[in-house]
Gaussian input, Z-matrix of N, CA and C with variables (Angstrom, degrees):
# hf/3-21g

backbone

0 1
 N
 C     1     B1
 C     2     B2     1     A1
 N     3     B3     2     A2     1     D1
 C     4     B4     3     A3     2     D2
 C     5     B5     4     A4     3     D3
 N     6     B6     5     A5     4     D4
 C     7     B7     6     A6     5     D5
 C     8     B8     7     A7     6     D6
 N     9     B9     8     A8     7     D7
 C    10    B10     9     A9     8     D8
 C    11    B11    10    A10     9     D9
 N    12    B12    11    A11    10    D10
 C    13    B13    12    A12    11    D11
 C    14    B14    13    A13    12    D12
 N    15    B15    14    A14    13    D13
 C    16    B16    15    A15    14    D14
 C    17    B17    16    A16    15    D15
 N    18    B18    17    A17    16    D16
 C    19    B19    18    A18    17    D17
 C    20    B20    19    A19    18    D18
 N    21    B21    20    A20    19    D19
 C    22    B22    21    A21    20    D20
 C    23    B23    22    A22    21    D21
 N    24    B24    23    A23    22    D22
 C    25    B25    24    A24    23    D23
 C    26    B26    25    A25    24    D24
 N    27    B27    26    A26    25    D25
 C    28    B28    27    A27    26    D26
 C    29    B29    28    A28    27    D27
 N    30    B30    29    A29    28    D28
 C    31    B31    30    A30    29    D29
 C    32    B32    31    A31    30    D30
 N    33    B33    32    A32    31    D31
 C    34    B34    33    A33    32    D32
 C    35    B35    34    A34    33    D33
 N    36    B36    35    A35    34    D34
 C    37    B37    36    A36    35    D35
 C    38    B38    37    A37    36    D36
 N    39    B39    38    A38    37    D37
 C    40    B40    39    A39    38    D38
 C    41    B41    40    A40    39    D39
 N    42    B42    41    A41    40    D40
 C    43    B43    42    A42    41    D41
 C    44    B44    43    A43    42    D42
 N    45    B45    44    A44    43    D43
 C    46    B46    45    A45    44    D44
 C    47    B47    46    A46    45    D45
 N    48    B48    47    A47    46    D46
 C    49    B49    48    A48    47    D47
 C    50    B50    49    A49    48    D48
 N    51    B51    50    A50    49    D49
 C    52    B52    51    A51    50    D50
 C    53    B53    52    A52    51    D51
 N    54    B54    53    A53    52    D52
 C    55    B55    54    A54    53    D53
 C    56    B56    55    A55    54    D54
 N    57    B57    56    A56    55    D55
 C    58    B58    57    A57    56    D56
 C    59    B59    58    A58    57    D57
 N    60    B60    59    A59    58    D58
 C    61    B61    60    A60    59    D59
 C    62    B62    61    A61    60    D60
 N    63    B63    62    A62    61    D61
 C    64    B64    63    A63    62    D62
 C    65    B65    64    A64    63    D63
 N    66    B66    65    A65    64    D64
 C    67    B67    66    A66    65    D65
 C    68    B68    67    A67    66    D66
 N    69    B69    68    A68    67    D67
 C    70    B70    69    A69    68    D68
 C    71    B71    70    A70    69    D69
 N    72    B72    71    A71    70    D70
 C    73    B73    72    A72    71    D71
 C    74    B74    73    A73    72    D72
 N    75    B75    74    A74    73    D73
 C    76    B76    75    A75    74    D74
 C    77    B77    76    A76    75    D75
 N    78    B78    77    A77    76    D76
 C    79    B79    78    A78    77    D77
 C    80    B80    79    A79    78    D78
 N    81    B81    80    A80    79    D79
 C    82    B82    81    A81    80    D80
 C    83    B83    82    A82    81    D81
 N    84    B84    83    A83    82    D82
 C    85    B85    84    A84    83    D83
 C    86    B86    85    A85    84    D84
 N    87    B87    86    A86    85    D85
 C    88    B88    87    A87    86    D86
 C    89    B89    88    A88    87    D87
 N    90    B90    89    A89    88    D88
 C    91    B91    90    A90    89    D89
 C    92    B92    91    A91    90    D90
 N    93    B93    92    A92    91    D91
 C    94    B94    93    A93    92    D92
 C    95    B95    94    A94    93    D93
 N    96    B96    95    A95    94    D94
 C    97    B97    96    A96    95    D95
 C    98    B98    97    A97    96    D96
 N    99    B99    98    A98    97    D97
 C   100   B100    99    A99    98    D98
 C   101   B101   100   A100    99    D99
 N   102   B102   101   A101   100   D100
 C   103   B103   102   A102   101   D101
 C   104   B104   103   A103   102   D102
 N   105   B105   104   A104   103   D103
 C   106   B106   105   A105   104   D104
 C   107   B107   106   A106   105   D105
 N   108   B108   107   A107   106   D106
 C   109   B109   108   A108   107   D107
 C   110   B110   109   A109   108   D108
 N   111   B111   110   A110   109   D109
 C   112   B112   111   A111   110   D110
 C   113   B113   112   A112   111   D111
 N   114   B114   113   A113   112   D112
 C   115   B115   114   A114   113   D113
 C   116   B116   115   A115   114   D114
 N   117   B117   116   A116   115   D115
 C   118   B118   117   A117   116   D116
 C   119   B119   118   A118   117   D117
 N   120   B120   119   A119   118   D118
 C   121   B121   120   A120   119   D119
 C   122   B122   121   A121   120   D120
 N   123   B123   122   A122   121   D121
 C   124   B124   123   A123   122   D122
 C   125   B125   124   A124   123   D123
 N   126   B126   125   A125   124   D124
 C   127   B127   126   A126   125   D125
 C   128   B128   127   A127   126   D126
 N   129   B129   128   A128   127   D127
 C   130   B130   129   A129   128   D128
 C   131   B131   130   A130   129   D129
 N   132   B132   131   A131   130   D130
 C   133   B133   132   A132   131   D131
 C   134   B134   133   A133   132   D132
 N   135   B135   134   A134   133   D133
 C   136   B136   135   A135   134   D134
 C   137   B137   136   A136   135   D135
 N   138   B138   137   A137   136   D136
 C   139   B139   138   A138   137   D137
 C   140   B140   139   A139   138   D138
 N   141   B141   140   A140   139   D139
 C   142   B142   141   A141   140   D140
 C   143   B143   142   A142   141   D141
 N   144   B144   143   A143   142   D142
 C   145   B145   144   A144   143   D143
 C   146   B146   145   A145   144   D144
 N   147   B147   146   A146   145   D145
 C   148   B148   147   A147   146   D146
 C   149   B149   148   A148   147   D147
 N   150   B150   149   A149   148   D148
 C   151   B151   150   A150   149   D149
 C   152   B152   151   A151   150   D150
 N   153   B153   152   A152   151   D151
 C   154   B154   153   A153   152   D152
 C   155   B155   154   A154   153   D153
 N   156   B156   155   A155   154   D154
 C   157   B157   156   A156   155   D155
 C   158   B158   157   A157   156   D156
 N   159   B159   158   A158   157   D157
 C   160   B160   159   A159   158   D158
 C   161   B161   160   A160   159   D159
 N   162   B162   161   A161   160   D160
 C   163   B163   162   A162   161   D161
 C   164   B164   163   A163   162   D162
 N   165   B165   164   A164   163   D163
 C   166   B166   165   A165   164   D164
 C   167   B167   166   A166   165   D165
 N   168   B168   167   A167   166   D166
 C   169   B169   168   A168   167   D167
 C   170   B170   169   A169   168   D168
 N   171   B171   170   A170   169   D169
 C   172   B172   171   A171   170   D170
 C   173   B173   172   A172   171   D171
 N   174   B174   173   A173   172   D172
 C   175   B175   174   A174   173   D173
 C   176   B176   175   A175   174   D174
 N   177   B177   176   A176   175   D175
 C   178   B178   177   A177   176   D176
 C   179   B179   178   A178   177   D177
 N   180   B180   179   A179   178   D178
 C   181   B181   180   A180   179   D179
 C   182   B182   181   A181   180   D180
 N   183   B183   182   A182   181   D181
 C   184   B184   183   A183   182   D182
 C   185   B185   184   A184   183   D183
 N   186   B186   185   A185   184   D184
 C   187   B187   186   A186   185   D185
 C   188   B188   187   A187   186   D186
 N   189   B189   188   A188   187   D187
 C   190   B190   189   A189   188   D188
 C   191   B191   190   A190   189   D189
 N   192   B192   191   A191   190   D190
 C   193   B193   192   A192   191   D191
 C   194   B194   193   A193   192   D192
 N   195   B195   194   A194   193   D193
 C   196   B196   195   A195   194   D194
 C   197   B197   196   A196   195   D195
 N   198   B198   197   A197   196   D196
 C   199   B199   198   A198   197   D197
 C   200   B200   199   A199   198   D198
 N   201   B201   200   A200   199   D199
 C   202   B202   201   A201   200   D200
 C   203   B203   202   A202   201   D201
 N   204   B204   203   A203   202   D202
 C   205   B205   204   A204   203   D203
 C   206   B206   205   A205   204   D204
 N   207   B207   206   A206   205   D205
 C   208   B208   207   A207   206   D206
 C   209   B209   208   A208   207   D207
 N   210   B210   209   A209   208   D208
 C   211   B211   210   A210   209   D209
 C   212   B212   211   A211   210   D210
 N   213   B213   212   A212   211   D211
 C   214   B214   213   A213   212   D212
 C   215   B215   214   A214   213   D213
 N   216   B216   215   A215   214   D214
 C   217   B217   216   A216   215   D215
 C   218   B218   217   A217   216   D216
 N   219   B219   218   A218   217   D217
 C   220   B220   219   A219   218   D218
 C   221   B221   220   A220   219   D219
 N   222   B222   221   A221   220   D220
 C   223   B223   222   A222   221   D221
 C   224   B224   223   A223   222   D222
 N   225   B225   224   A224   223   D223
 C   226   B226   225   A225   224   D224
 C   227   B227   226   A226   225   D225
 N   228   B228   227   A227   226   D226
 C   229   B229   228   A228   227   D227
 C   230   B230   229   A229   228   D228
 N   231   B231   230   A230   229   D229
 C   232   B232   231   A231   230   D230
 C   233   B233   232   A232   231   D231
 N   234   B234   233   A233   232   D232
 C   235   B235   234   A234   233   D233
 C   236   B236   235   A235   234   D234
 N   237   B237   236   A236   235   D235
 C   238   B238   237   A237   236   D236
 C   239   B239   238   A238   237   D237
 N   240   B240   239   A239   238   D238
 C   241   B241   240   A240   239   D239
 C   242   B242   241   A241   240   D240
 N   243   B243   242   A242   241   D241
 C   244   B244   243   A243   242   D242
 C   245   B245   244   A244   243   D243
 N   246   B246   245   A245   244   D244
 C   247   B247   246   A246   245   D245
 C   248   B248   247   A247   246   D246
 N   249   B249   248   A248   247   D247
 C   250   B250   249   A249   248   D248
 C   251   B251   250   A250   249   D249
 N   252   B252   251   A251   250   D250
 C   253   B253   252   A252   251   D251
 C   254   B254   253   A253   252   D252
 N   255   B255   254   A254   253   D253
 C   256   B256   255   A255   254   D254
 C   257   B257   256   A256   255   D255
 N   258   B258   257   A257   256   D256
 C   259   B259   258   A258   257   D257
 C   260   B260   259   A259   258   D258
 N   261   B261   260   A260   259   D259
 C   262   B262   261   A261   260   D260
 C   263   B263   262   A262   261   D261
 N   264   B264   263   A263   262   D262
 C   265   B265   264   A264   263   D263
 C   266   B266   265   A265   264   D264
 N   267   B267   266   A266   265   D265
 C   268   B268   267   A267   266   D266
 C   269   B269   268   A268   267   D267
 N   270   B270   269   A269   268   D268
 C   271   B271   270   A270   269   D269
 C   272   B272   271   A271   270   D270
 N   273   B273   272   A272   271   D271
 C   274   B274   273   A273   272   D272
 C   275   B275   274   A274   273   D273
 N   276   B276   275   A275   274   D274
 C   277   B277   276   A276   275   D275
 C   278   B278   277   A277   276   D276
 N   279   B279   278   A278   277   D277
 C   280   B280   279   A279   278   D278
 C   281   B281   280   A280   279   D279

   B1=1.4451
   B2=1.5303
   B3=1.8457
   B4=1.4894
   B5=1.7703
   B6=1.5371
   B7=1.5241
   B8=1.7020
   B9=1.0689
   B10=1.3112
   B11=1.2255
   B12=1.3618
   B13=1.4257
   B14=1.2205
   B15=1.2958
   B16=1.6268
   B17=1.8294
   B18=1.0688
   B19=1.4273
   B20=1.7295
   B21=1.6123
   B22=1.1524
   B23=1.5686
   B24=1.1843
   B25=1.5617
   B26=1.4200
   B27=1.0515
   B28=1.4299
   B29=1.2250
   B30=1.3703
   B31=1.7457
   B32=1.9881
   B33=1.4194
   B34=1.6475
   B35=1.1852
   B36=1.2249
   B37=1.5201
   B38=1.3829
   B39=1.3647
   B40=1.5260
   B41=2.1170
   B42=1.7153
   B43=1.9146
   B44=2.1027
   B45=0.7289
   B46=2.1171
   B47=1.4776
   B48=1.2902
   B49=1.4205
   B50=1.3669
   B51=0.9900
   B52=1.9130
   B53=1.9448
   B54=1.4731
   B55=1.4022
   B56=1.6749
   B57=1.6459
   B58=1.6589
   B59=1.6457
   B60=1.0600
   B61=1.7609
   B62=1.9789
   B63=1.2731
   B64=1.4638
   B65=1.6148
   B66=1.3312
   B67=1.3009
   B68=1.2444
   B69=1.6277
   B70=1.8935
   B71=1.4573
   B72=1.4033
   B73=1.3750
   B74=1.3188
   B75=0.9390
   B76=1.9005
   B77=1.6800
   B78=1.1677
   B79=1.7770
   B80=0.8736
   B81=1.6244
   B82=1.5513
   B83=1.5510
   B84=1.1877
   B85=1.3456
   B86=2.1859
   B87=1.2866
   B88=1.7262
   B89=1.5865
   B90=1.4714
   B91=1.7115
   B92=1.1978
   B93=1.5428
   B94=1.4850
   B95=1.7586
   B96=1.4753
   B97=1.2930
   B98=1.6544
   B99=1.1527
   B100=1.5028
   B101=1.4749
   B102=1.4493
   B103=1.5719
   B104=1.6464
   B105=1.4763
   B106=1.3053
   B107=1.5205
   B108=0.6365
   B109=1.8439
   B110=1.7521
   B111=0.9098
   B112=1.8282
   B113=1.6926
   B114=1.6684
   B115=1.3966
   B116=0.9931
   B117=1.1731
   B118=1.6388
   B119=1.3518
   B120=1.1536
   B121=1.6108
   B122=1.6094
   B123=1.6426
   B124=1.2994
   B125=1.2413
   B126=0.7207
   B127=1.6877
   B128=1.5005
   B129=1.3157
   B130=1.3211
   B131=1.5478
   B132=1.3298
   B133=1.9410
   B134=1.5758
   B135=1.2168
   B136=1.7315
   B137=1.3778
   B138=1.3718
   B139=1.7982
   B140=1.9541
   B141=0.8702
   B142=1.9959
   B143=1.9364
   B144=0.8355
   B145=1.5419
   B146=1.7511
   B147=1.2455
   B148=1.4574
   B149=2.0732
   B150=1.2598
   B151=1.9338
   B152=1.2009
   B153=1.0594
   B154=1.8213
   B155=1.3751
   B156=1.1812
   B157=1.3283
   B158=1.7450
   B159=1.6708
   B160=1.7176
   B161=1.9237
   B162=1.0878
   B163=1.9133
   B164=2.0471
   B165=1.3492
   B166=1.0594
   B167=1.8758
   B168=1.1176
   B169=1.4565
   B170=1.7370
   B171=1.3272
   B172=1.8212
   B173=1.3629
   B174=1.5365
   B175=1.3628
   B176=1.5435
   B177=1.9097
   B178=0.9203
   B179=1.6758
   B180=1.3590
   B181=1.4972
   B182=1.8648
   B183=0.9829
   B184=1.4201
   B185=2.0774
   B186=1.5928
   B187=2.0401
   B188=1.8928
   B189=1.2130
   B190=1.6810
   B191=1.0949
   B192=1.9134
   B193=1.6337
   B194=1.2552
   B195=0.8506
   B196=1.8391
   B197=1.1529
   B198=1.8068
   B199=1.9974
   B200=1.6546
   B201=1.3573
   B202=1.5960
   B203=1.8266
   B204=0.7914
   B205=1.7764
   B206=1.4459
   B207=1.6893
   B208=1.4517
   B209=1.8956
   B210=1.4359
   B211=1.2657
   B212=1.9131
   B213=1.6377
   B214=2.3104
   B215=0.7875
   B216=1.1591
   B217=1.5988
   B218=1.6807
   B219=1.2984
   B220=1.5670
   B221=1.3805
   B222=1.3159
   B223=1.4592
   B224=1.7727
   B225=1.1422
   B226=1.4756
   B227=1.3703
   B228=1.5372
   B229=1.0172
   B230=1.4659
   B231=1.2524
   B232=1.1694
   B233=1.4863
   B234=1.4874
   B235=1.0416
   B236=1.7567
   B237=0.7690
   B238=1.7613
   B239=2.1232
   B240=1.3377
   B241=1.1255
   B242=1.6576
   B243=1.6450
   B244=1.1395
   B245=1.0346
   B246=1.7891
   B247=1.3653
   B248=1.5822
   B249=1.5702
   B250=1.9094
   B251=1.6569
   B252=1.3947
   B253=1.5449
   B254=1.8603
   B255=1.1426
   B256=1.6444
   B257=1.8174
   B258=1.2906
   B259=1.6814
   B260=1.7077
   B261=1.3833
   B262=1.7099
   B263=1.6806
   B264=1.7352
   B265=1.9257
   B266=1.3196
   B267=1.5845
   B268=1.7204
   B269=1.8014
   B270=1.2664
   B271=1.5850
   B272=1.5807
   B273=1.2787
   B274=1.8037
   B275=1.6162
   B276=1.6299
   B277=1.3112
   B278=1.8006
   B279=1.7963
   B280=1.9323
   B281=1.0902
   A1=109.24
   A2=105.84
   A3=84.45
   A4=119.90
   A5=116.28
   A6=116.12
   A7=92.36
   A8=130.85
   A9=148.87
   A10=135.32
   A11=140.22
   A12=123.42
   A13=128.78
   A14=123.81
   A15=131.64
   A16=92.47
   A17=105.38
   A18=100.75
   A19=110.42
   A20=110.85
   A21=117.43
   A22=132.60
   A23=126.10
   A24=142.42
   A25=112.75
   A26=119.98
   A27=133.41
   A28=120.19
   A29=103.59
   A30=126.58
   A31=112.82
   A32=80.08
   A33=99.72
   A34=104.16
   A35=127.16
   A36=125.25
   A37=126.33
   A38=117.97
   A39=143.71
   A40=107.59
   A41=72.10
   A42=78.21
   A43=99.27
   A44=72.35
   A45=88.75
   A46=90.68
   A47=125.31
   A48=109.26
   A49=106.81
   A50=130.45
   A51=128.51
   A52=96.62
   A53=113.14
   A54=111.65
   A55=109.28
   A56=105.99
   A57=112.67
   A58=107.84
   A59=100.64
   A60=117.13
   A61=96.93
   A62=123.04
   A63=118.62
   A64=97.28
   A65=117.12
   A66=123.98
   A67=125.22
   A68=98.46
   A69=113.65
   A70=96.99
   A71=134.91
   A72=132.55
   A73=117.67
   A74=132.73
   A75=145.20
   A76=87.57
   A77=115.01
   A78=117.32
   A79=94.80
   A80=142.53
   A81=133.41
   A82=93.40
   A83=127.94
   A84=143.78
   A85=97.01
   A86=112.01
   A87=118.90
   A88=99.52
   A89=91.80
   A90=108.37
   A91=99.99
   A92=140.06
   A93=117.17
   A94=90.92
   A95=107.48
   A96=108.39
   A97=106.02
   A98=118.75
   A99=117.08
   A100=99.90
   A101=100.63
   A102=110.38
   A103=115.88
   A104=147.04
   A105=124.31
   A106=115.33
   A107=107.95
   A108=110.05
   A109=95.39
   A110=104.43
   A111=107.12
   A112=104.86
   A113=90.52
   A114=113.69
   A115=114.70
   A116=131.13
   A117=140.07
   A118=132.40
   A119=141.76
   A120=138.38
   A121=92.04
   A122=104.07
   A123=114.96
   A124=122.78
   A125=120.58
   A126=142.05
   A127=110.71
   A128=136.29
   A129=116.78
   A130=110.90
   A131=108.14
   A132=105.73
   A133=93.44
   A134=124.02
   A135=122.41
   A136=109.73
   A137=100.51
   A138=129.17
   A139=93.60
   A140=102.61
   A141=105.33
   A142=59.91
   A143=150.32
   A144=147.07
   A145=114.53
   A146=114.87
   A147=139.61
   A148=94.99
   A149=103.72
   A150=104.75
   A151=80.68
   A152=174.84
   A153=155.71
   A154=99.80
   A155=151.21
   A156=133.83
   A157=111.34
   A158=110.11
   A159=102.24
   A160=80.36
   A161=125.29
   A162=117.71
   A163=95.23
   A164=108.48
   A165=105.88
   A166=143.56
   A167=91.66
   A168=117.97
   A169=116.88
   A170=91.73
   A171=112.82
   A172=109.68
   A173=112.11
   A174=123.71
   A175=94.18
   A176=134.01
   A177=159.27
   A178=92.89
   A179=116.31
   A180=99.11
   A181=90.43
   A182=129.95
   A183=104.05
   A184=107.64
   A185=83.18
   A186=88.78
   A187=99.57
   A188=93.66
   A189=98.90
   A190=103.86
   A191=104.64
   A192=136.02
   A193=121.26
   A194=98.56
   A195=112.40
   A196=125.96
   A197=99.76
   A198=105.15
   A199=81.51
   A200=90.78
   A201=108.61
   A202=110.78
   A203=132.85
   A204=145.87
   A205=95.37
   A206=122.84
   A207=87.31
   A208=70.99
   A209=97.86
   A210=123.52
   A211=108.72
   A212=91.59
   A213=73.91
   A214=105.33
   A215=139.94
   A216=131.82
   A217=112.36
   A218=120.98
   A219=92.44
   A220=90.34
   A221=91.30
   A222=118.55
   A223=121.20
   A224=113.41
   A225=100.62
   A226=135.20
   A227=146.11
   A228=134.55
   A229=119.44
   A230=121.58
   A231=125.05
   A232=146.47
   A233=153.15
   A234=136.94
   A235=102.19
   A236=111.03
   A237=114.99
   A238=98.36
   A239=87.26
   A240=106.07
   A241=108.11
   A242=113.64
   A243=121.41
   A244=118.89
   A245=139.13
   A246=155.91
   A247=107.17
   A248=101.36
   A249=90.54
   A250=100.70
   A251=104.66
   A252=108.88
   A253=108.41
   A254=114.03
   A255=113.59
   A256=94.81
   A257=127.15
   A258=96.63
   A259=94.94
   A260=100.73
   A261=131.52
   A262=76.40
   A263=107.74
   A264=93.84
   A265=123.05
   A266=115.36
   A267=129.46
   A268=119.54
   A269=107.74
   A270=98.61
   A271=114.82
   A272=95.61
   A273=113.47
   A274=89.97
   A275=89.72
   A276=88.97
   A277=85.14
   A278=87.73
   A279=98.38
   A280=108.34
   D1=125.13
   D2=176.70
   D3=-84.36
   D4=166.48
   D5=-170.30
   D6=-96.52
   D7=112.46
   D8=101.96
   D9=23.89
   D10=110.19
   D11=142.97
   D12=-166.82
   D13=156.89
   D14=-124.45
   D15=-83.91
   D16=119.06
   D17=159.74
   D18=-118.32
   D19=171.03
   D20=152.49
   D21=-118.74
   D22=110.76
   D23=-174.89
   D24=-81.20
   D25=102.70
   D26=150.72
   D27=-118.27
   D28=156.12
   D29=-170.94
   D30=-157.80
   D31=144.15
   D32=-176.40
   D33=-113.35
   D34=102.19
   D35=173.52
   D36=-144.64
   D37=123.07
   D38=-152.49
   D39=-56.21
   D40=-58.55
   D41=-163.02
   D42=-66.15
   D43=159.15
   D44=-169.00
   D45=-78.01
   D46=-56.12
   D47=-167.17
   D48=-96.74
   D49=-2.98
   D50=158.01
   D51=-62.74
   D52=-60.99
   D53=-170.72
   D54=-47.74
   D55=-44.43
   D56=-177.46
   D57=-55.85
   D58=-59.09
   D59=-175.97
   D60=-50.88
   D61=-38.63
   D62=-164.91
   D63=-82.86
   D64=-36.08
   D65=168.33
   D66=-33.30
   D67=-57.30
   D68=-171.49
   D69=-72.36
   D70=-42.24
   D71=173.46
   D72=-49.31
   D73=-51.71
   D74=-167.78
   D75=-66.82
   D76=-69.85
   D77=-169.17
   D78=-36.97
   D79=-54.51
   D80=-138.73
   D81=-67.23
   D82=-44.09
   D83=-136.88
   D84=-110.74
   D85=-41.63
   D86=-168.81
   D87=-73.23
   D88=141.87
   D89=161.76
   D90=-102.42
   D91=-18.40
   D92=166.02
   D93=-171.43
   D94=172.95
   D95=-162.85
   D96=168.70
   D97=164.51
   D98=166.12
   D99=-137.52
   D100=147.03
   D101=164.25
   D102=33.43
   D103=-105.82
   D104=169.05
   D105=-103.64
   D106=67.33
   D107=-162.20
   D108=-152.78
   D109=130.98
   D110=174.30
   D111=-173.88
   D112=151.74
   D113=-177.71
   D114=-94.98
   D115=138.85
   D116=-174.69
   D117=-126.49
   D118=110.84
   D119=168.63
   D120=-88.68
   D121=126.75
   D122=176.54
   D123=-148.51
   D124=122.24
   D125=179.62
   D126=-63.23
   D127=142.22
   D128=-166.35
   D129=-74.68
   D130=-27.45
   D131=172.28
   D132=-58.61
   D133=-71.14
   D134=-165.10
   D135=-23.12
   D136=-49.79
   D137=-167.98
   D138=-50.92
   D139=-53.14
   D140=-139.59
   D141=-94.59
   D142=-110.12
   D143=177.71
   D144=26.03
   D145=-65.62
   D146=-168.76
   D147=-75.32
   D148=-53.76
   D149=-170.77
   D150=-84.83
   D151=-123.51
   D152=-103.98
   D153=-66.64
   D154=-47.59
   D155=-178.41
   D156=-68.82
   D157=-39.36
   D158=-169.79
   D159=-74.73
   D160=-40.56
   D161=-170.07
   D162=-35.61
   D163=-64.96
   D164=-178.74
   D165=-56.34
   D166=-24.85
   D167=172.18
   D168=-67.21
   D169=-48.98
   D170=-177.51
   D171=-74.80
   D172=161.70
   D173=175.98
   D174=-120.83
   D175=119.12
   D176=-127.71
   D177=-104.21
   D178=-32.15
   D179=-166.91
   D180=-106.90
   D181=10.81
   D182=168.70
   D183=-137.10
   D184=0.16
   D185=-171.13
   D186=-101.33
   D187=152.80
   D188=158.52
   D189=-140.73
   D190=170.66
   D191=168.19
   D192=-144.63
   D193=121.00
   D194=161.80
   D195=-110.46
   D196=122.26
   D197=178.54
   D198=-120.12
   D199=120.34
   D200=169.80
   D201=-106.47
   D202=123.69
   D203=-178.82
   D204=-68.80
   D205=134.33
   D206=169.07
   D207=-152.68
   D208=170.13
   D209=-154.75
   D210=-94.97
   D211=78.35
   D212=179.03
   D213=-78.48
   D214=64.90
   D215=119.89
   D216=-96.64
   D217=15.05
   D218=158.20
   D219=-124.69
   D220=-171.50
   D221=-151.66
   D222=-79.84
   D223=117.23
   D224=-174.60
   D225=-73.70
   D226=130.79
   D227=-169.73
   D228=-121.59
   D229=124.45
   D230=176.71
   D231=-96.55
   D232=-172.23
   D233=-169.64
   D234=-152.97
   D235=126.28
   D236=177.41
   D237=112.17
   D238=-158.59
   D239=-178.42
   D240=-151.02
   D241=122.37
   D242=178.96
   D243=-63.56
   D244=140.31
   D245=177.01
   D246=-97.17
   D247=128.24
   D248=-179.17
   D249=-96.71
   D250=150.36
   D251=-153.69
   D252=-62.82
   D253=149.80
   D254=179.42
   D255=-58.53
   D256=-58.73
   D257=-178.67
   D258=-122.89
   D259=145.45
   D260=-145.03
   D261=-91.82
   D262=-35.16
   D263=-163.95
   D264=-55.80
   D265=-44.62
   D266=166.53
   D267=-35.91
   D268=-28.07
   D269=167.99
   D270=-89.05
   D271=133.94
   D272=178.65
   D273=-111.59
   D274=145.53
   D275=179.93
   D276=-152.74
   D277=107.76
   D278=176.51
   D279=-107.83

């Protein structure tokens, strides 16, 4: 089993289809996220896997990334208030 652990990936990036292309990368890898911001369980291959593909995608003097390590074991805190979906049938839950 590989060991895991939660990072967070964000990126600032100018060109529209570098940002799209960094997009489809993060999903492969995020359990949830908005817009450039995503959560990650990562394995250290995933890890060095995920920063060599967005390295390639990006342009170095005007793009950034951040993989921040962060610790689930504390406690998460949130802001808003969750909405339960107008139809309950559309969620699968495997």
């Amino acid at each position: 089993m590989k060991k895991r652990r939660l990072y967070l990936v964000a990126y600032d990036i100018s060109n529209n289809r570098s940002r799209s292309a960094a997009l489809k990368v993060c999903r492969q890898f995020a359990t949830g996220g908005q817009k450039s911001l995503h959560e990650c369980w990562l394995s250290d291959g995933e890890r060095e896997t995920l920063l060599a593909t967005l390295k390639q995608i990006i342009n170095t003097a005007t793009d950034r990334i951040t993989l921040v390590g962060l610790d689930a074991r504390q406690t998460t805190h949130t802001l808003g208030r969750g909405t339960k979906p107008l139809d309950p049938s559309l969620i699968v839950i495997s």
